[in-house]
N, C-alpha and C positions, 0 to 999 in steps of 0.2 A: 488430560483429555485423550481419551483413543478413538479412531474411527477407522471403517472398514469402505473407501468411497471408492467407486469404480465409474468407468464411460468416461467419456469424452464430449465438453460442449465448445463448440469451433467459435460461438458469438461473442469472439473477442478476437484481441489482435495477438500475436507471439508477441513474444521482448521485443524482437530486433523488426516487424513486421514480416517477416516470412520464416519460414520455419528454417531453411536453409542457410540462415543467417544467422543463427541462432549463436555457435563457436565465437563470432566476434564479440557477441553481448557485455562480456566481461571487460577487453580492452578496449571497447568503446566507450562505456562507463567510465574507465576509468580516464578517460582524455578528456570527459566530461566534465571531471571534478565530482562525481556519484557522490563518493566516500565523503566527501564535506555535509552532501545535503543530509546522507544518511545521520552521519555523526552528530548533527543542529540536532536532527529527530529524536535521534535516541539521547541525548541531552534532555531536548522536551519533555520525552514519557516517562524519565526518570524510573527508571522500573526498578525492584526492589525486591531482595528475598523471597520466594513465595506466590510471587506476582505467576498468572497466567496470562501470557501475551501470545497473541495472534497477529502473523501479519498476511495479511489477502493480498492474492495476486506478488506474491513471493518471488516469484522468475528462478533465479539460480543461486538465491539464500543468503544474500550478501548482506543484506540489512539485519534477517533473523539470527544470522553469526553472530554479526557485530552486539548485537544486544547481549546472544546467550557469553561471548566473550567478556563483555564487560558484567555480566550478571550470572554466575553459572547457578547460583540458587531460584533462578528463573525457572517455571517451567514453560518453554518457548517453541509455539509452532509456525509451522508455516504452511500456504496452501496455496496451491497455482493449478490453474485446468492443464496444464501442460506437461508432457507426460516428460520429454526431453532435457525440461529445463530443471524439473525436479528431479533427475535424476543427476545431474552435475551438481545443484546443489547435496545431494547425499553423499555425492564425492569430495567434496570440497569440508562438509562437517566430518567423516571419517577422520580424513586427512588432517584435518584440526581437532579432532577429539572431543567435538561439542556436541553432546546428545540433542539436537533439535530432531522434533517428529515433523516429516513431511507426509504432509497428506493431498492426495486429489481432488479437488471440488471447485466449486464456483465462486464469486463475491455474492453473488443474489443467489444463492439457495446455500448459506452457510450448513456443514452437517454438524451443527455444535447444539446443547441445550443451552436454552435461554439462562440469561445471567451466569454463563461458567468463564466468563472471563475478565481480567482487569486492564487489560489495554490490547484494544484493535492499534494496528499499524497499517501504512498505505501508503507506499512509496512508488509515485509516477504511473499508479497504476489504473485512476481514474480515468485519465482520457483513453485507455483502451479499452472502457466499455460504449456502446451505444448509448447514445442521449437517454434511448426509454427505459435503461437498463438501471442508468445511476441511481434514481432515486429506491430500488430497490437493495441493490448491494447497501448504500448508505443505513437503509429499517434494517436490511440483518445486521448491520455490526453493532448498530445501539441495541438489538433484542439481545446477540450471544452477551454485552456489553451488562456485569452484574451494576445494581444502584450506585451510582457514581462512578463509574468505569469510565475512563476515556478514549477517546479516539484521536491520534496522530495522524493525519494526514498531510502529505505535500504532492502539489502536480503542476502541471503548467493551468496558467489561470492568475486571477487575482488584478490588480490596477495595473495597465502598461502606460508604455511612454507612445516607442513609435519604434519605425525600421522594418524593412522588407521582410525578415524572419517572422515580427510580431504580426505584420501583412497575410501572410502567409499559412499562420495558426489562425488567424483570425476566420480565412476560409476554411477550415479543416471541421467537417461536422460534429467532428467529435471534441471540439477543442474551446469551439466557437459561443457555446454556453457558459465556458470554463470562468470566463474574463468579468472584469469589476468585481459587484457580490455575488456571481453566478455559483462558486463553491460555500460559500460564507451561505446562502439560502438555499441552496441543497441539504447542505448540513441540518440547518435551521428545520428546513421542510419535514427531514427524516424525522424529528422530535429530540435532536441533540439540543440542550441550552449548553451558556458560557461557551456561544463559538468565537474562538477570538483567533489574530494572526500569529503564531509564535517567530516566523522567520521570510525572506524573500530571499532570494538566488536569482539570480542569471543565467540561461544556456544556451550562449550563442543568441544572444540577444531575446530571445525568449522569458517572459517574466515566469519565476517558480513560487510557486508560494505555501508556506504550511501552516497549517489550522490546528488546534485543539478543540474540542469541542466535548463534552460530559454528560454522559447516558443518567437519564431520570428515572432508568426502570422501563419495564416494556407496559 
């Protein structure tokens, strides 16, 4: 897949929520335990010779290494509206020697032709869109998503327990639909079947949760 995207769309959040915060993103991750949830994931997608994988909303290209590392017969992109964050990422695959393409664009207006890929990826990067946004980025990744393509996703959301952290996301407008089956019927709604849970995490008392879920074709 090649693409030529240019501009800038602000209707999201950065990594780290300000832009100037951006440097820490990596060792904050990692105090997080990131590299776990990413690793359940890419377990999950099980990606395979050949495969084209896309992962939305990319950040600094941790997740899309880790795949093209463990799969270099992958061909593996990534995409984040952020011009900052993908350029660390380009640094970081250099430095690694892992041809991933990084490209500019949005979750809701993928620049991909329908059916050219075999697994969307989406790592915590849902609740950085606005409520009225989700259910559109979710339609592009099943349209770019070829007949039976699937989609990995993990983010905060899914059944909690309790605790001032989960209190707290629960106020969070962008979060706030995330919980129970709030992503499970997102998914659903987009026209993904076989949405099912592949894993949960913890972050800092925060339930994370990650989905599968199987494009029927557009």
């Amino acid at each position: 897949m090649t693409v030529d995207v240019t501009g800038r769309d602000r209707d999201y959040l950065p990594p780290m929520g300000k832009d100037w915060l951006l440097p820490l993103y990596d060792p904050f991750t990692r105090v997080l335990g990131i590299g776990r949830v990413h690793a359940r994931l890419a377990d999950s997608a099980a990606v395979r010779p050949g495969h084209r994988v896309l992962e939305i909303g990319c950040g600094t290209g941790n997740l899309a290494l880790l795949v093209k590392g463990r799969e270099p017969g992958a061909d593996v992109v990534g995409l984040d509206p952020d011009f900052a964050a993908l350029a660390r990422a380009r640094r970081k695959s250099r430095r690694r020697r892992l041809a991933v393409q990084w490209d500019v664009g949005t979750a809701a207006d993928l620049p991909y032709p329908d059916g050219s890929v075999d697994r969307v990826l989406s790592s915590l990067m849902l609740h950085h869109l606005p409520e009225e946004t989700k259910p559109r980025a979710l339609a592009e990744a099943r349209r770019v998503l070829q007949h039976g393509g699937e989609l990995h996703l993990v983010d905060m959301g899914g059944h909690p327990s309790h605790g001032r952290m989960l209190r707290r996301a629960h106020e969070d407008p962008r979060l706030r639909g995330q919980f129970d089956d709030g992503i499970a019927d997102l998914l659903r709604q987009a026209g993904f079947t076989e949405v099912a849970e592949t894993a949960r995490h913890s972050l800092f008392g925060t339930p994370v949760t990650a989905y599968r879920a199987v494009s029927s074709g557009a």
